[in-house]
C-alpha positions in Angstrom: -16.1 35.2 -25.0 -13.0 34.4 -22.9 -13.9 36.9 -20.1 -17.3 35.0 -20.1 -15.6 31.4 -19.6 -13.3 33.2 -17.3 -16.0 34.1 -15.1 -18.1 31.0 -15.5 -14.7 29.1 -14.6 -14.2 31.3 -11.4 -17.7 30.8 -10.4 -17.2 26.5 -10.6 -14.2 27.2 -8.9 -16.0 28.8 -5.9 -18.8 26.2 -5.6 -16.3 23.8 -5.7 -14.8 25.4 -2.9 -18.4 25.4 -1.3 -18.9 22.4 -2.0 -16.8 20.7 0.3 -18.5 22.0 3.4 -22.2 21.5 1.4 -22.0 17.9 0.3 -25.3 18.2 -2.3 -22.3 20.2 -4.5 -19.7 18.2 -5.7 -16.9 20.0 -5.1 -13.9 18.7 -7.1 -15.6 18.1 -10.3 -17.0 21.9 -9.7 -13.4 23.0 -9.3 -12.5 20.5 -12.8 -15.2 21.7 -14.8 -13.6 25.7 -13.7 -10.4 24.3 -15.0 -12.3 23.1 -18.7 -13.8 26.5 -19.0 -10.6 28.5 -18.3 -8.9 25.5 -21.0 -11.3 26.7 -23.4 -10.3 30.1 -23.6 -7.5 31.8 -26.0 -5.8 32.8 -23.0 -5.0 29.4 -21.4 -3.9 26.0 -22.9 -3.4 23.1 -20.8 -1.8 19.9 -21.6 -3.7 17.2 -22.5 -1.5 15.2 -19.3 -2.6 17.7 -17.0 -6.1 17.6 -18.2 -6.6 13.8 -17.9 -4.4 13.8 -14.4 -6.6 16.1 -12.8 -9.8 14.1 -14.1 -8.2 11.2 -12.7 -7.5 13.1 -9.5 -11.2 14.3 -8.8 -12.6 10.7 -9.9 -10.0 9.0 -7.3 -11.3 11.6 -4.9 -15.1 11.3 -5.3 -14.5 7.5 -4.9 -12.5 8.3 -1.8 -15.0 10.1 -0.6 -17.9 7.7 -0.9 -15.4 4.9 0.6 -13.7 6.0 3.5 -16.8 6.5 5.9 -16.7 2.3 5.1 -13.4 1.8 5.2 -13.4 4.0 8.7 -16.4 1.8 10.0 -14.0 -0.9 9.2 -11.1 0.1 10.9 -12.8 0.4 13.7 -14.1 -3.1 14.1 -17.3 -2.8 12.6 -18.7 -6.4 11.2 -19.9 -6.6 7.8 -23.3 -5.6 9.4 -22.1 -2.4 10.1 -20.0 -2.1 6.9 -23.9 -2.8 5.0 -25.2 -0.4 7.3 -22.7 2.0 6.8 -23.3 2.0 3.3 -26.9 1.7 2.8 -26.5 5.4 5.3 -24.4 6.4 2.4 -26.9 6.1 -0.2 -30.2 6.6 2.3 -28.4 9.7 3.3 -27.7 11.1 -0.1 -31.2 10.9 -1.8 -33.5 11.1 2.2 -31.9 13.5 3.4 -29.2 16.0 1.7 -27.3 18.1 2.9 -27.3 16.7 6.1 -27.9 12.7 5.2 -24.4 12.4 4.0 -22.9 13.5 7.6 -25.4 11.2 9.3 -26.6 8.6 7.1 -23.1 6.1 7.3 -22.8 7.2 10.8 -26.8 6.1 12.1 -26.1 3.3 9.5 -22.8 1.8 11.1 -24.3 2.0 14.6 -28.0 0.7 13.4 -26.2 -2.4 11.6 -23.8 -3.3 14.3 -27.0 -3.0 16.9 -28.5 -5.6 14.5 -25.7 -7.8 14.7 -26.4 -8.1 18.2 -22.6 -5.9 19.5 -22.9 -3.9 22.4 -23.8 0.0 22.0 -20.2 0.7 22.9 -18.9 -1.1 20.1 -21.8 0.2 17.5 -20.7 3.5 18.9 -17.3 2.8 18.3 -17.7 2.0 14.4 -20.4 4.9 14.1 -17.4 6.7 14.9 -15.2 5.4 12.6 -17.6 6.0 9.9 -18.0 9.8 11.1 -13.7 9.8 11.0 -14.0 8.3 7.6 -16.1 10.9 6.2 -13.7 13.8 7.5 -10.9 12.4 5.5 -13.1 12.0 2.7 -14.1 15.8 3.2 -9.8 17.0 3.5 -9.4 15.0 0.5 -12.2 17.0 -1.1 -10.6 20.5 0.1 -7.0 19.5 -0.8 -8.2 18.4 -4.3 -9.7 21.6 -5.0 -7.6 24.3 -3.4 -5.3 22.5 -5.8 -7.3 23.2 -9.0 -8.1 26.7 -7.8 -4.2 27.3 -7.2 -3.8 25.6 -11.2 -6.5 28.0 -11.9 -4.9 31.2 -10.7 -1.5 30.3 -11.9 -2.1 30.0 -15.7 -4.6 33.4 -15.3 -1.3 35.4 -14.0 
């Protein structure tokens, strides 16, 4: 049964890993739910800390993630038309149009919403950007997160 888990566990681990470039996986709980599997075997034990730390860790990330294509739309002076817009792209994007809605949506979103609030294309640009910015740091956090689990992962197999 443990090889099973062990496998199982190295196979979440992966599409975790996959999952950060191909947003319809979600990568870090992937890479958590490898951890629980490998946790569940006789070979491994972790702490009940580490366990709830590392769920904390991939919630704050996925949050992260859905937040700082906003946050970068923000930042770069988008009005609270573009922030809506921005986030309606979010969820437009993730049920229209996967994988590729979740790259786009927030972007088109930000620019569409700051068009409607009347701003140059320059400036809708210029959030649109943002947005786009936003999303990469939401994608590093993503790959940080779970080269981190894989790393816990391969450490308590060897």
């Amino acid at each position: 049964m443990d090889i099973l888990l062990i496998v199982l566990g190295s196979i979440c681990m992966l599409a975790g890993l996959a999952g950060v470039v191909l947003p319809i996986l979600p990568a870090s709980p992937l890479s958590y739910l490898g951890i629980i599997l490998l946790h569940l075997t006789s070979r491994v034990q972790f702490s009940g800390k580490q366990l709830v730390f590392w769920a904390a860790l991939v919630v704050l990330v996925q949050v992260f993630d859905y937040l700082t294509p906003i946050l970068g739309a923000k930042r770069f002076g988008g009005s609270k038309q573009g922030i809506w817009g921005c986030s309606i792209g979010v969820v437009a994007g993730m049920f229209f149009f996967p994988p590729y809605g979740l790259i786009l949506g927030p972007v088109v979103g930000a620019v569409v919403g700051e068009l409607l609030a009347g701003k140059q294309s320059g400036a809708a640009l210029k959030a649109g950007l943002g947005s786009f910015l936003g999303f990469l740091l939401g994608t590093v956090s993503k790959l940080v997160v779970s080269l981190y689990l894989i790393y816990q992962f391969v450490a308590a197999l060897f």
